[in-house]
PAVO-81449 format. One record per residue (C-alpha): residue in one letter; z, x, y. Coordinates in steps of 0.1 Angstrom, whole numbers, plus 5000, padded with zeros to 4 digits. Example, Ala and Ser with C-alpha at 12.3 -4.5 7.8 and 13.67 -1.06 7.14 Angstrom:
PAVO-81449
[r "A",[5078,5123,4955]];
[r "S",[5071,5137,4989]];
***
This chain:
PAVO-81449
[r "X",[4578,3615,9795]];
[r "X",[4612,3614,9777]];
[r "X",[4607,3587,9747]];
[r "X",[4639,3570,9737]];
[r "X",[4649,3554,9700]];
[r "X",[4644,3516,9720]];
[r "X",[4611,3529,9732]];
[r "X",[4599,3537,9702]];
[r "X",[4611,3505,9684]];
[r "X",[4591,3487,9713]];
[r "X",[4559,3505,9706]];
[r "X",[4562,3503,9668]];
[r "X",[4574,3469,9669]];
[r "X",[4537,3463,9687]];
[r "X",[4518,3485,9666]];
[r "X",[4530,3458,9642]];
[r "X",[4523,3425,9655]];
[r "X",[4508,3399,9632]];
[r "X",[4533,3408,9604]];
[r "X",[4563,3385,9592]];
[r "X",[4589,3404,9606]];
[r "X",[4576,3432,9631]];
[r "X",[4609,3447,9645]];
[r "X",[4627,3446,9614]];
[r "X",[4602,3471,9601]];
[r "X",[4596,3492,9634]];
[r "X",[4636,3494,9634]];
[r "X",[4634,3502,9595]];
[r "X",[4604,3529,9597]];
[r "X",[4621,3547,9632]];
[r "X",[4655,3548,9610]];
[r "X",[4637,3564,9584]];
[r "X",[4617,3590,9609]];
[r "X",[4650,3594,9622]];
[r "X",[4673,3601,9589]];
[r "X",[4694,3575,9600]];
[r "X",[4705,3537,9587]];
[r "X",[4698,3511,9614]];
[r "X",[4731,3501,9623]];
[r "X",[4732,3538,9635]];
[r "X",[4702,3529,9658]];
[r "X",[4718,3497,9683]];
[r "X",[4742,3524,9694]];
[r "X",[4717,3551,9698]];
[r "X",[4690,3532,9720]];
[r "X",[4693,3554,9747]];
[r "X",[4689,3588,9724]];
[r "X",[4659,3605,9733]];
[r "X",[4635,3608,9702]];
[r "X",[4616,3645,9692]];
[r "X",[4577,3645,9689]];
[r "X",[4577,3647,9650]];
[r "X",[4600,3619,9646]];
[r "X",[4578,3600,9670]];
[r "X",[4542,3609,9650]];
[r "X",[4558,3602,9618]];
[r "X",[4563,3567,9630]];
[r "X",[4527,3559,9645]];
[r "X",[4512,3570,9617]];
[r "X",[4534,3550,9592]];
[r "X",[4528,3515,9619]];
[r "X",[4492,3525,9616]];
[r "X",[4491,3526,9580]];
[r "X",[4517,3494,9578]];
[r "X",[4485,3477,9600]];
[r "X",[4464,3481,9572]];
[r "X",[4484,3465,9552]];
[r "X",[4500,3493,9532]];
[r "X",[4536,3481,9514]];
[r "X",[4568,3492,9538]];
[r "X",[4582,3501,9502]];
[r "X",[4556,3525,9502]];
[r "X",[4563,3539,9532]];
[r "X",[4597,3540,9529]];
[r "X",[4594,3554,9497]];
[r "X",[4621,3530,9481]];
[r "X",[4625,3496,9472]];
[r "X",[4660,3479,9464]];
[r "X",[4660,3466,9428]];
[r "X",[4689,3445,9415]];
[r "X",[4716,3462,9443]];
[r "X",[4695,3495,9432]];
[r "X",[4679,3521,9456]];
[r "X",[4651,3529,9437]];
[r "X",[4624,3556,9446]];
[r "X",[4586,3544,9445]];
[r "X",[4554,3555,9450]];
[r "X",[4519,3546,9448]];
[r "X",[4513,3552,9416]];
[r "X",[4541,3525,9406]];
[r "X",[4541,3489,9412]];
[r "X",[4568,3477,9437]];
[r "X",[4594,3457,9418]];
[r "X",[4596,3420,9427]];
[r "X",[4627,3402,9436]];
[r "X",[4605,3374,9408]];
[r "X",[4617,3406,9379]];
[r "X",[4651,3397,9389]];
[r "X",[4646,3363,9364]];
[r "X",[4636,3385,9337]];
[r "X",[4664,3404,9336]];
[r "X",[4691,3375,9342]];
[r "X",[4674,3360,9309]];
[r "X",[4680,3392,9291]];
[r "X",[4716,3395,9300]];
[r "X",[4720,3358,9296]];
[r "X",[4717,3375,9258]];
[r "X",[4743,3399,9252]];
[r "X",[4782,3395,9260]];
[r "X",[4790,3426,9286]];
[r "X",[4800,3447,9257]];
[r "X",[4770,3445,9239]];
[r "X",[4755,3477,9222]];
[r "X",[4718,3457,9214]];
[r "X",[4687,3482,9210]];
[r "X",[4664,3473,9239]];
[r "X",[4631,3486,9250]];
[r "X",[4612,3475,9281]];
[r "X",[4576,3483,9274]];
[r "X",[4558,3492,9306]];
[r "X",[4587,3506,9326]];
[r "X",[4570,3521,9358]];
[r "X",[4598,3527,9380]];
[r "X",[4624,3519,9356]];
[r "X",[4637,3492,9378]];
[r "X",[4645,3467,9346]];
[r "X",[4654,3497,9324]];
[r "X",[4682,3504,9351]];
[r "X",[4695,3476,9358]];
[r "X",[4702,3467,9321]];
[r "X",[4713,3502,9317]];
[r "X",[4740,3493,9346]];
[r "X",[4748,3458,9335]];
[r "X",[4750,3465,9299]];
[r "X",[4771,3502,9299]];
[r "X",[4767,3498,9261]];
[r "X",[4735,3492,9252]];
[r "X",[4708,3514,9237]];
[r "X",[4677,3517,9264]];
[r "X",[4646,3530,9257]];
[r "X",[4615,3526,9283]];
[r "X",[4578,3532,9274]];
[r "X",[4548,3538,9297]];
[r "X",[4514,3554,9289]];
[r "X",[4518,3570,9332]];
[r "X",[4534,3606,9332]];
[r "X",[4537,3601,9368]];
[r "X",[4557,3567,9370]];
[r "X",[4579,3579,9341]];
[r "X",[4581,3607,9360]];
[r "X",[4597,3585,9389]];
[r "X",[4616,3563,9367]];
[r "X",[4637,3595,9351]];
[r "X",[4643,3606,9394]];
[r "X",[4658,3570,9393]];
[r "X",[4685,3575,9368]];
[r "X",[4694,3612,9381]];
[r "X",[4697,3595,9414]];
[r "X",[4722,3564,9400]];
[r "X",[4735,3587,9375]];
[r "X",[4724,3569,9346]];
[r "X",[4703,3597,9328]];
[r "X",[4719,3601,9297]];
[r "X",[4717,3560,9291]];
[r "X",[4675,3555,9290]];
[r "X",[4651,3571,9264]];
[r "X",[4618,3576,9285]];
[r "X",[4586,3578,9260]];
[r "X",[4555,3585,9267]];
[r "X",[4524,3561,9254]];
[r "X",[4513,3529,9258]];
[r "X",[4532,3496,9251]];
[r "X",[4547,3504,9213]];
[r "X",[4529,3539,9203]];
[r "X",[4556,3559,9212]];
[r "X",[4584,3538,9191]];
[r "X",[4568,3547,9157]];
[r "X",[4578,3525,9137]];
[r "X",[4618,3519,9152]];
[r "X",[4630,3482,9157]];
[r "X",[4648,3468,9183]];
[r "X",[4670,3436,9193]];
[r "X",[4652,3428,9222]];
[r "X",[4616,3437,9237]];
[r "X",[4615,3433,9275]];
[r "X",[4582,3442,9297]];
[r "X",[4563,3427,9324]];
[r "X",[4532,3442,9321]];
[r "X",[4500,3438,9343]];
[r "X",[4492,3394,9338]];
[r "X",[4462,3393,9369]];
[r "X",[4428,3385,9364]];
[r "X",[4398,3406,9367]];
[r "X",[4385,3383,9393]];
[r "X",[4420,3366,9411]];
[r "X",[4412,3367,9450]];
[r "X",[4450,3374,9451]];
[r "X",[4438,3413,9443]];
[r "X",[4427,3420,9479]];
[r "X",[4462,3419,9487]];
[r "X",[4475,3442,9463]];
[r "X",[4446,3466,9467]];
[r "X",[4473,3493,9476]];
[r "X",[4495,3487,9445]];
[r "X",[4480,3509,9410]];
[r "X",[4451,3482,9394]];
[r "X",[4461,3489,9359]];
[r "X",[4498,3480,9369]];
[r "X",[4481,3445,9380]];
[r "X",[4450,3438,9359]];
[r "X",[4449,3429,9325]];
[r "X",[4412,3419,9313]];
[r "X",[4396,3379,9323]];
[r "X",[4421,3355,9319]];
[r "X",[4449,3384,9327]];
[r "X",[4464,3382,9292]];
[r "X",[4446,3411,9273]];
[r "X",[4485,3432,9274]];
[r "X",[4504,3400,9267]];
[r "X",[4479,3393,9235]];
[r "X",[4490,3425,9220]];
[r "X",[4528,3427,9233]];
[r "X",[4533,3395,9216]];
[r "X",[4513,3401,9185]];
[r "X",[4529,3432,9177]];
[r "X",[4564,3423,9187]];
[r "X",[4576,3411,9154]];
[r "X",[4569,3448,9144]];
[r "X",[4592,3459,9158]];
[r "X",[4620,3437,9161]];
[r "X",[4652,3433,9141]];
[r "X",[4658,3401,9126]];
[r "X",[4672,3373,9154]];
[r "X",[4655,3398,9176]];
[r "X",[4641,3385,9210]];
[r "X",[4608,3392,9231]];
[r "X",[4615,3383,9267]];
[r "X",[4580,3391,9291]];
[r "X",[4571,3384,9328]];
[r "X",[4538,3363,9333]];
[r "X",[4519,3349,9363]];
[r "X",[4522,3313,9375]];
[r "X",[4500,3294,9359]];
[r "X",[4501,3314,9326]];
[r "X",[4533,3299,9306]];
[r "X",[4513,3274,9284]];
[r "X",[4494,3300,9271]];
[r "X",[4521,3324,9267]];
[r "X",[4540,3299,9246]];
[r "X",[4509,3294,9227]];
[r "X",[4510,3333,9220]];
[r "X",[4548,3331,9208]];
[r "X",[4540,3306,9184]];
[r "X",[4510,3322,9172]];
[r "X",[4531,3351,9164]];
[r "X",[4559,3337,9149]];
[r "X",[4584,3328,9174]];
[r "X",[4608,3299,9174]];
[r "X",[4634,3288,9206]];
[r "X",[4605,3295,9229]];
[r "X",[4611,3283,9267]];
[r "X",[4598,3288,9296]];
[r "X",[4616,3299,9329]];
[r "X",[4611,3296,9364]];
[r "X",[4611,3315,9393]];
[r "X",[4629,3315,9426]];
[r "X",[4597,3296,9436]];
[r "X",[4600,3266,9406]];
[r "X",[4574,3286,9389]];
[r "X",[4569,3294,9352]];
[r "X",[4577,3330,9355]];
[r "X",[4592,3346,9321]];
[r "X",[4587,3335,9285]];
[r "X",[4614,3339,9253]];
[r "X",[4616,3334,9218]];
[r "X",[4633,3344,9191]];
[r "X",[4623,3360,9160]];
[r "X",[4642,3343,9131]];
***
């Protein structure tokens, strides 16, 4: 029986019932099987589709049915305008990261040539999208995973922004020796040990997520050791759950911070913490 690109959309788009938005991601995962965009597919409905395209795409809906990430599947998630590559072994940047960076910018006139480092980079999607807001700016990008730095240097081959990023091996500061900076950037893993939220993200890499009881263990020592290693007026800008920005402003004080506020997510919730270290 001859299998068309609608008739495959049709069966993948059941495969995947119970999900927000089941065509969009049968017509996303068939584009992908296909090598094609999916504008390319409303005027190819009647094409007839080849046996590997076709398994490719029931094995992807029957994974998607388990709840495994499209961006997973897909094997890219768009970042700040940015086609970025991820994996499993990454976590899959939130459109929530997108605050974190607008506060950095909000920071440094276009022209800027600050020292930055985001701690914890995985895919390098804040790395990047500094690197390509800020053309002048010093970037370096830490993460103790060979693999996801591994991905994040694919990244800047594939936007052409190689030469602008330092990658370093190690976790959090080790690899920076003792080398200050204008601003520190990361949003490390802020989830509890025991947050039911967890089942949901049981794809994603745990130590990407989890950070010890309360889910502050890596703030606790970003923080504290920030003033380490930055420059004098130097600021610390870090992603944190929800209900988490009380203590986080706690931690800036505690470590010597002044100008500390709070921002909000596209939600209204307290998202990413700053301060400045006079």
């Amino acid at each position: 029986m001859t299998l068309t690109v609608s008739d495959l959309i049709a069966e993948a788009c059941q495969g995947l019932q119970g999900l927000d938005a089941p065509r969009l991601e049968a017509q996303l995962l068939v584009a992908q099987a296909l090598g094609r965009d999916r504008a390319w597919l409303f005027a190819h409905g009647t094409d007839t589709v080849g046996d590997d395209p076709a398994r490719q795409v029931r094995q992807w809906v029957a994974r998607r049915s388990t709840g495994e990430p499209m961006a997973y599947l897909l094997g890219r998630r768009e970042f700040w305008s940015l086609d970025l590559q991820v994996s499993p072994q990454v976590l899959i940047p939130r459109p929530d990261t997108e605050i974190l960076v607008e506060a950095v910018l909000n920071h440094l006139a276009r022209d800027s040539d600050a020292a930055i480092v985001d701690l914890g980079t995985g895919s390098g999607a804040i790395a990047l999208a500094l690197a390509t807001e800020r053309p002048q700016a010093r970037i370096a990008a830490t993460d103790r995973s060979t693999v996801a730095l591994a991905i994040a240097r694919d990244n800047a081959r594939h936007l052409g922004l190689q030469s602008r990023i330092r990658w370093l091996e190690g976790s959090w500061y080790t690899p920076l020796g003792d080398a200050c900076f204008d601003m520190i950037v990361s949003n490390p893993p802020y989830v509890a040990e025991a947050d039911p939220h967890l089942a949901r993200l049981d794809h994603e890499p745990r130590e990407a997520l989890v950070s010890g009881a309360d889910g502050l263990d890596d703030l606790r020592q970003i923080v504290a050791d920030a003033p380490g290693h930055l420059l004098p007026g130097g600021w610390l800008l870090v992603e944190h759950g929800w209900d988490q920005g009380g203590a986080v402003q706690a931690l800036f004080q505690a470590a010597g911070f002044s100008r500390i506020e709070t921002l909000k997510d596209l939600a209204g919730c307290d998202r990413v913490t700053q301060g400045c270290l006079n």
